[in-house]
C-alpha positions in Angstrom: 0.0 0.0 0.0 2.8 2.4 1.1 4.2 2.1 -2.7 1.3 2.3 -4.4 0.8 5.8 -2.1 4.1 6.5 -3.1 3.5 6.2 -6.8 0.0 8.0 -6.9 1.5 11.3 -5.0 4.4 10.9 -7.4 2.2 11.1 -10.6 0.4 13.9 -8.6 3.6 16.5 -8.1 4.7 15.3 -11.9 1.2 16.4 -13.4 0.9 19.3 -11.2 4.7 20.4 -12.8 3.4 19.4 -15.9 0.6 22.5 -15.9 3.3 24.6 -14.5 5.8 23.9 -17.5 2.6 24.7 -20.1 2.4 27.9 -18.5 6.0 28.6 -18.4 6.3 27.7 -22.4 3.2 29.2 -23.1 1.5 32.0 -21.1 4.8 33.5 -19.0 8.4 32.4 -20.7 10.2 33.2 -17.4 12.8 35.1 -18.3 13.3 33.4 -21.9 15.4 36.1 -22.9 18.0 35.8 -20.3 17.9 31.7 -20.5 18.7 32.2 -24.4 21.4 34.4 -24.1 23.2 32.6 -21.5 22.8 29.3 -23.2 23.8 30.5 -26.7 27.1 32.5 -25.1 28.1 29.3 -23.2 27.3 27.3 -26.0 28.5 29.2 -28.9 28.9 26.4 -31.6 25.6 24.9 -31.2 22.9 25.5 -33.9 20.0 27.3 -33.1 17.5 24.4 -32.9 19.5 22.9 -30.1 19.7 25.9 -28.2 15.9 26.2 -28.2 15.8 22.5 -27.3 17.4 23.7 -24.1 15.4 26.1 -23.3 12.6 23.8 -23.2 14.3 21.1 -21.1 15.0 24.0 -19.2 11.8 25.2 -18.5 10.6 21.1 -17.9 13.8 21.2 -15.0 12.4 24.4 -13.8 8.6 23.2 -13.4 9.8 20.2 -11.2 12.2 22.4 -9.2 9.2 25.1 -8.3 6.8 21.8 -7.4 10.3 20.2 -5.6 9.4 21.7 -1.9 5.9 20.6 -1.5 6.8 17.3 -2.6 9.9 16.6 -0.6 8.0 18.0 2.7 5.8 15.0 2.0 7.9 12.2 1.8 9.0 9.6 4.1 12.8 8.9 4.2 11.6 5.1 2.5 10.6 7.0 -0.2 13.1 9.8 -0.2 15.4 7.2 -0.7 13.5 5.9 -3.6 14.8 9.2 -5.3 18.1 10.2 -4.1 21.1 8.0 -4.5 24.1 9.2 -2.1 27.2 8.0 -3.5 30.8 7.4 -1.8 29.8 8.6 1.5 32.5 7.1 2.8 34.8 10.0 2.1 32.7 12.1 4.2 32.8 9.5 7.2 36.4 8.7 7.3 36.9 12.8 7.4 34.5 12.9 9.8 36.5 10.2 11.9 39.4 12.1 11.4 37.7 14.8 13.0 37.5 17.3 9.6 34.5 19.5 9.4 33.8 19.5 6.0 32.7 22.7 3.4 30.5 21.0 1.0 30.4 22.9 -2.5 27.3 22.3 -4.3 25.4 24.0 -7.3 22.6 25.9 -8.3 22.3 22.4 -10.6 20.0 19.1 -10.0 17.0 19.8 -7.2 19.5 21.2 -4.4 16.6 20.8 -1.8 17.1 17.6 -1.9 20.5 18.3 0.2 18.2 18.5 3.0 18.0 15.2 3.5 21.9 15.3 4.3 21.5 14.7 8.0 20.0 11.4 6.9 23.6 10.3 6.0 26.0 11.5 8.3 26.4 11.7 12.4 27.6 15.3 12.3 25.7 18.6 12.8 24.9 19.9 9.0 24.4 23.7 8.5 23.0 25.4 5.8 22.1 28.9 4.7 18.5 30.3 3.4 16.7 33.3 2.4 13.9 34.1 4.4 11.0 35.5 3.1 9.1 38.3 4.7 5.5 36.5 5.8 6.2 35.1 9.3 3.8 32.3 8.9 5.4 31.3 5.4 8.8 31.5 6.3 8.2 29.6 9.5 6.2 26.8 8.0 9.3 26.8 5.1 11.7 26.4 8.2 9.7 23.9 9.6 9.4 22.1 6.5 13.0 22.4 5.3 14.7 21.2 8.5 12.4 17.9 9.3 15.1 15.8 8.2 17.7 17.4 11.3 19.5 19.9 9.3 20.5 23.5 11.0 19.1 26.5 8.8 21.0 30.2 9.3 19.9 33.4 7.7 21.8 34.0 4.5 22.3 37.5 6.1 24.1 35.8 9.1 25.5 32.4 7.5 29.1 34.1 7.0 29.3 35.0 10.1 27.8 32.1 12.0 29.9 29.7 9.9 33.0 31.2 11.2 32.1 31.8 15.0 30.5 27.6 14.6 32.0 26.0 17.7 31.4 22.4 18.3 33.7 19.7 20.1 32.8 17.8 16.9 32.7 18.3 13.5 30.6 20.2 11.2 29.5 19.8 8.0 28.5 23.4 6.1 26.7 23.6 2.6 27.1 25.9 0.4 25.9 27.2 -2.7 29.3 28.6 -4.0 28.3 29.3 -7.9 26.6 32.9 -6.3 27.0 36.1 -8.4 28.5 38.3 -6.1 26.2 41.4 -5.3 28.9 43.8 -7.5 31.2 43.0 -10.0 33.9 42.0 -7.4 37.5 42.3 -8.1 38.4 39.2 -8.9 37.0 36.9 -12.1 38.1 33.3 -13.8 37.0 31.8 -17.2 33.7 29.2 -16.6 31.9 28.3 -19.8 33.4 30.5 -22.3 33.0 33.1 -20.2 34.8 35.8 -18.0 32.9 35.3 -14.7 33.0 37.1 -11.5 32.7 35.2 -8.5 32.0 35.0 -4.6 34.9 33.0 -2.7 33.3 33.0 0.7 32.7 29.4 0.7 36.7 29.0 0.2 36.6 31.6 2.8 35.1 29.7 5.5 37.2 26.5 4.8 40.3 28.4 4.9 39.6 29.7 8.2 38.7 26.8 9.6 41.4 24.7 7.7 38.2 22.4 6.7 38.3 19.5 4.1 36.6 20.5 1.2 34.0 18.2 -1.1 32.5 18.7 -4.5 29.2 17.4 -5.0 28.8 16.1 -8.2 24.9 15.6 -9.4 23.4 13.4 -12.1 20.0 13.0 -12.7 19.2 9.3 -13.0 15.4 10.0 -13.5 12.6 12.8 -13.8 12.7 13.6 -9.7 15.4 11.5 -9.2 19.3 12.2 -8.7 22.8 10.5 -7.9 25.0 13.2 -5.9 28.5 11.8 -5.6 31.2 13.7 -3.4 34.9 13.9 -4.3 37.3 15.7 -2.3 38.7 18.8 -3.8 41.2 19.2 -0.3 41.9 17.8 2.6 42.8 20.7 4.2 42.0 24.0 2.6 45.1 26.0 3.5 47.4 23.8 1.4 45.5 24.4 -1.7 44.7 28.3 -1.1 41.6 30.2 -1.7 42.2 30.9 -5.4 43.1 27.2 -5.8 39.8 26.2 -4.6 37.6 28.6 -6.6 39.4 27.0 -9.2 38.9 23.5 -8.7 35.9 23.5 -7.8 34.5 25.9 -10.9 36.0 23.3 -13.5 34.4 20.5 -11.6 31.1 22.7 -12.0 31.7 23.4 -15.3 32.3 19.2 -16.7 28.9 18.5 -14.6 26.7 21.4 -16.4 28.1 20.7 -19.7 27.2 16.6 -18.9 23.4 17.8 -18.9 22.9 21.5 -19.3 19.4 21.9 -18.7 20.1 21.3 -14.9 22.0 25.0 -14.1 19.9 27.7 -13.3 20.2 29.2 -16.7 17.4 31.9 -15.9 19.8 33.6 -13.1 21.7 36.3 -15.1 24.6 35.0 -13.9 26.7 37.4 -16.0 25.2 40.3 -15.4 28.5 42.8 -14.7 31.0 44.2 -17.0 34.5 44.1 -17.0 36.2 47.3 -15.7 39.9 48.7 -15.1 41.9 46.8 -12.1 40.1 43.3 -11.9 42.2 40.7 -11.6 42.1 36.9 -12.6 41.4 34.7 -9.6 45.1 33.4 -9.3 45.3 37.1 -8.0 43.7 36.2 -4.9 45.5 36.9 -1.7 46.3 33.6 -0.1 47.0 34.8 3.5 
C-alpha cells in the first residue's frame, strides 16, 4: 500500500509540474530572454534548434524544481530514498573520523533541496544557509518544513558569520551554494563556460579559516525527480591548496557536470550580469593569506 501511495502522489507532483511547464512555455516564458542568451554565449557552436531545445528542457527542470518543496516536505525517508542516490559517503565518514569539518560545494544544478536530507547520511551537525522571506507564517512553515530531516538552517544575512564563530567539540558539516553572483562586480573573475565570470569566494573563505576539508558534489540525474550526488574531495585541508586554488577546482568541476546535462544549471539567473572594468584581476590574483 505504502508504494502504491508512493507512486499515486508521485504522478500527482509530476502532473501538477506538468501544468506549470505549459504555463512557463506558453503564457509566461520566465525570463526566456535571459535563459537564451546565457545558453547560446556558453554554448557558442551549437545550432540554433538545439539551443531552443534547451530552453525547453530547461523550463521542464524548472517546473519540477518550483513543485520540488511541497513534494519533498511529503515524503518519508523510504521513499526519499526511492529518489536520491548518495554516492561514496564514505569519504565524508572517514573525514568525519578524522575529526574534519567539511565545506561541502554544491550547485545551483540538480534539485539542491534535496540536500536537506543530508543529515540522513552523516552523524555530524549539517548547517546550511537560506533566504527568508518576509511573511512570518510562510517562512516559518518553510523552516519547519525544510529542516524535518535534522538539518541547521542560518539566515543568509548571518550564514558568514555564524559559519566562522560555529563552535562544536565535533565536526561540522556546512553547505554551500558557492556558484553565487557576487552582489557587484567583485575584483576578482576566472574563465567558466566561455565566459569571464565574476565570482563569490566565501565558501573558500570559510574552509580556509577553519582549515576544513573540502567536497565537491557532483549531481546526475538518474530520473525525472530522481538524482545520484557523488562527493569527491577537492582538499583535505584547505590552507594547502589556497583560496584561489579552490575557486578554481571547484569551478572546472562545476563546469564538466553542467556541460554533462545543461538543462540542470539555473540558466534563468543572469549570472553574468556585470561588465568588466579597469583593475580586476584573474582569480590566481587572490591573496592567499
Amino acid at each position: 500500500m505504502e508504494m502504491i501511495r508512493f507512486r499515486l502522489a508521485l504522478r500527482g507532483w509530476r502532473s501538477l509540474a506538468d501544468v506549470i511547464f505549459l504555463v512557463l512555455v506558453n503564457l509566461w516564458p520566465y525570463r526566456r530572454n535571459v535563459i537564451l542568451i546565457n545558453l547560446a554565449r556558453c554554448f557558442p557552436n551549437l545550432p540554433e534548434k538545439e539551443v531552443k531545445q534547451m530552453v525547453t528542457g530547461y523550463f521542464r527542470h524548472l517546473a519540477d524544481l518550483i513543485v520540488a518543496p511541497f513534494m519533498i516536505s511529503n515524503l518519508r525517508r523510504s521513499e526519499l530514498d526511492q529518489l536520491i542516490r548518495y554516492e561514496n559517503i564514505s569519504l565524508i565518514k572517514e573525514l568525519l573520523v578524522e575529526n574534519k569539518s567539511i565545506v561541502l560545494m554544491a550547485s545551483h544544478y540538480g534539485n539542491w533541496e534535496y540536500l536537506l536530507s543530508l543529515p540522513l547520511q552523516t552523524d555530524c551537525q549539517v548547517l546550511a544557509a537560506y533566504s527568508p522571506v518576509s511573511n512570518k507564517v510562510i517562512n516559518s512553515w518553510l523552516c519547519k518544513m525544510r529542516s524535518k530531516f535534522g538539518i541547521k538552517l542560518i539566515p543568509k544575512s548571518e550564514w558568514y558569520r555564524q559559519a566562522l564563530g560555529w563552535c562544536s567539540k565535533t565536526p561540522a558539516m556546512f553547505v554551500t551554494i558557492a556558484d553565487q553572483r557576487p552582489p557587484t562586480s567583485g575584483k576578482y573573475y576566472l574563465d567558466f563556460m566561455n565566459r569571464k565570470t565574476f565570482i563569490q569566494s566565501g565558501a573558500a573563505r570559510i574552509a580556509m579559516h577553519r582549515n576544513a576539508a573540502v567536497v565537491y558534489l557532483d549531481v546526475t540525474r538518474e530520473q525525472r525527480n530522481g538524482y545520484r550526488f557523488r562527493f569527491s574531495l577537492i582538499t583535505p585541508k584547505a590552507r594547502q591548496l589556497g583560496e584561489a586554488g579552490i575557486m578554481e577546482q571547484y569551478y572546472k568541476a562545476l563546469e564538466t557536470t553542467i556541460k554533462r546535462q545543461p538543462e540542470l544549471w539555473l540558466w534563468s539567473h543572469n549570472r553574468w550580469k556585470f561588465s568588466s572594468r579597469q583593475g580586476q584581476k584573474p582569480v590566481n590574483a587572490l591573496n592567499l593569506s
